[in-house]
LOBA-830090 format. One record per residue (C-alpha): residue number from 1; x, y, z; residue in one letter. Coordinates in steps of 0.05 Angstrom, whole numbers, padded with zeros to 5 digits. Layout:
% LOBA-830090
   num        x        y        z   residuo
   NUM        X        Y        Z         A
...
***
This chain:
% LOBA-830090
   num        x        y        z   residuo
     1    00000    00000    00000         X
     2    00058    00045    00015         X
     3    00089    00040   -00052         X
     4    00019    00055   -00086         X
     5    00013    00113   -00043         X
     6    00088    00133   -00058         X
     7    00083    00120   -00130         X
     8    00020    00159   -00128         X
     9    00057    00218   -00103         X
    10    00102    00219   -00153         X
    11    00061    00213   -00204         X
    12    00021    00265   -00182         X
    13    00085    00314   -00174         X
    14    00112    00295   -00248         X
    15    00048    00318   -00268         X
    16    00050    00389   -00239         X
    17    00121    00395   -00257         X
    18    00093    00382   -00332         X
    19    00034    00436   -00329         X
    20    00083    00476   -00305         X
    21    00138    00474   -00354         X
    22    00080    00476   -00410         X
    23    00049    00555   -00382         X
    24    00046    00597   -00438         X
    25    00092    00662   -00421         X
    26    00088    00722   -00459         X
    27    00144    00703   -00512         X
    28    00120    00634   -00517         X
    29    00045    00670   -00533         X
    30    00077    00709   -00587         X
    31    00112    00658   -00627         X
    32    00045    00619   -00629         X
    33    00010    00686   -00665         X
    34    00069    00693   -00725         X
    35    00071    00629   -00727         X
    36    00001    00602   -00748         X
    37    00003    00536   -00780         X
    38    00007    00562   -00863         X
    39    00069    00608   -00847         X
    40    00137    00590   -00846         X
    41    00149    00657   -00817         X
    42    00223    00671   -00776         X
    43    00206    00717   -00716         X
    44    00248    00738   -00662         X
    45    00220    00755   -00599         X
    46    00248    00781   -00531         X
    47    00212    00805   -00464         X
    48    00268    00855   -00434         X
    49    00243    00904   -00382         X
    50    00168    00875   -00383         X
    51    00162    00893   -00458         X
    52    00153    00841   -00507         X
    53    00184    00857   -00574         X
    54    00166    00818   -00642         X
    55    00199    00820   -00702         X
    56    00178    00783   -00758         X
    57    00176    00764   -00838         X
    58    00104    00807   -00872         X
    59    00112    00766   -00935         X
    60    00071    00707   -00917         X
    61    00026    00751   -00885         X
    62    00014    00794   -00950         X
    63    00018    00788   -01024         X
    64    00044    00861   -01038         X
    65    00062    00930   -01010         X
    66   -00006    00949   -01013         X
    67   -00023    00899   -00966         X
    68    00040    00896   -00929         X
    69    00010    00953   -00871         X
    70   -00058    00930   -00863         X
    71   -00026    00849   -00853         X
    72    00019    00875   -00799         X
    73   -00041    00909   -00763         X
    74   -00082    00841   -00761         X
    75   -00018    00813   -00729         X
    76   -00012    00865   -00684         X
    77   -00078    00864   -00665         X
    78   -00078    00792   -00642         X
    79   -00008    00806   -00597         X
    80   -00026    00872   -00576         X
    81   -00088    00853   -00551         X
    82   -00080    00785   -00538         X
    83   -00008    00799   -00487         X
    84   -00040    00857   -00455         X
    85   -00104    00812   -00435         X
    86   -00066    00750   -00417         X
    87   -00003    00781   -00380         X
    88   -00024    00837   -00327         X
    89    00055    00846   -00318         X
    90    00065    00872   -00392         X
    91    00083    00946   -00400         X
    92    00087    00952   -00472         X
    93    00088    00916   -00532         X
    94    00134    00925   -00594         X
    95    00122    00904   -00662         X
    96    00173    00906   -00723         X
    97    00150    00879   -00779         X
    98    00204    00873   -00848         X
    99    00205    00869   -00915         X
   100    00246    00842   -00980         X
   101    00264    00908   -01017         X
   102    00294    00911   -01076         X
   103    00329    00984   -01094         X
   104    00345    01013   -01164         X
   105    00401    00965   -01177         X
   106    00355    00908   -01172         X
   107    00387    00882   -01102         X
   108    00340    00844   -01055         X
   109    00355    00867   -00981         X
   110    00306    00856   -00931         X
   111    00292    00910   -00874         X
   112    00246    00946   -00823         X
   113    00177    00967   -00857         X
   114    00139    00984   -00811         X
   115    00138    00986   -00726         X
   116    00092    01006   -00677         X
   117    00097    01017   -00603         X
   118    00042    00996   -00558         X
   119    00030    01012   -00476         X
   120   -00019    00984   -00427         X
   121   -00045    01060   -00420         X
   122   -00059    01058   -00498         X
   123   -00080    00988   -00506         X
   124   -00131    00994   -00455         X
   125   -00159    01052   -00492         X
   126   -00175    01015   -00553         X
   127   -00231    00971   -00577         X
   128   -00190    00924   -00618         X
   129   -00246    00883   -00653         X
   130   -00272    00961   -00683         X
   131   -00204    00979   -00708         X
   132   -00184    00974   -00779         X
   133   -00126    00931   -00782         X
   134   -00102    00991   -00839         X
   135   -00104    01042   -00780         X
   136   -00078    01005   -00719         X
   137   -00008    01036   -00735         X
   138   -00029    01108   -00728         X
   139   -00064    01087   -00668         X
   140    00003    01062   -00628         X
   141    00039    01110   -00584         X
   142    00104    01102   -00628         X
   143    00095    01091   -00705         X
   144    00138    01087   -00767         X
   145    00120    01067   -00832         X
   146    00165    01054   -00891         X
   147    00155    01122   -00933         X
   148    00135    01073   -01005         X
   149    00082    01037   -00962         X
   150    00050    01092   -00924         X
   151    00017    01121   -00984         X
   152   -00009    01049   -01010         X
   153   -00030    01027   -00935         X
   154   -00116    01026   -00961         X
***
């Protein structure tokens, strides 16, 4: 009976060890977002200082630069809103999303298209689902868009 009883216990802690090691944290949350099953999307992500910071791939996301802003707002959208409701310890949330370019010469580099800058202060103010994804960039407390896409964002 003992060595039920022990093996019981065990059991019982391997189990809680297991839920434990499987929480979802804030980085882990993000990484499930950009990468939904039909992308093969490379994202970085970091949580320094309470702020989680995403960077990530927009082509799988969208099929030109006229697309390119309003994919990045879905995705920031879903983390924005998503971190700030799950995590109560979040202070901000970053979001970088790049971009193949090619200049005059024909040369493919790939760089920063478009970032925005998110705090719990501004999140809270928002009513995500009634946001065009087009706009959520304007709506962040720090912005930048690439100048080419800012005038095809609609």
């Amino acid at each position: 009976m003992k060595s039920f009883a022990r093996s019981l216990l065990v059991g019982t802690i391997l189990l809680a060890r297991c839920a434990w090691a499987t929480e979802l944290t804030p980085v882990t949350f993000a990484k499930s977002v950009v990468s939904e099953p039909r992308s093969e999307t490379f994202a970085t992500v970091s949580y320094p200082d309470k702020t989680l910071i995403v960077e990530f791939r927009l082509e799988p996301y969208s099929t030109g630069k006229a697309t390119a802003v309003r994919a990045f707002g879905e995705i920031t959208r879903k983390i924005a809103e998503g971190a700030f409701s799950r995590f109560p310890k979040i202070k901000g949330v970053q979001l970088i999303g790049n971009l193949a370019l090619h200049d005059k010469h024909g040369n493919e580099t790939v760089d920063r298209a478009v970032m925005a800058k998110f705090s719990r202060v501004t999140a809270a103010t928002i009513t995500w689902e009634n946001v065009d994804p087009a706009n959520i960039v304007e709506i962040a407390d720090k912005h930048w868009v690439l100048p080419e896409l800012g005038s095809d964002k609609k």
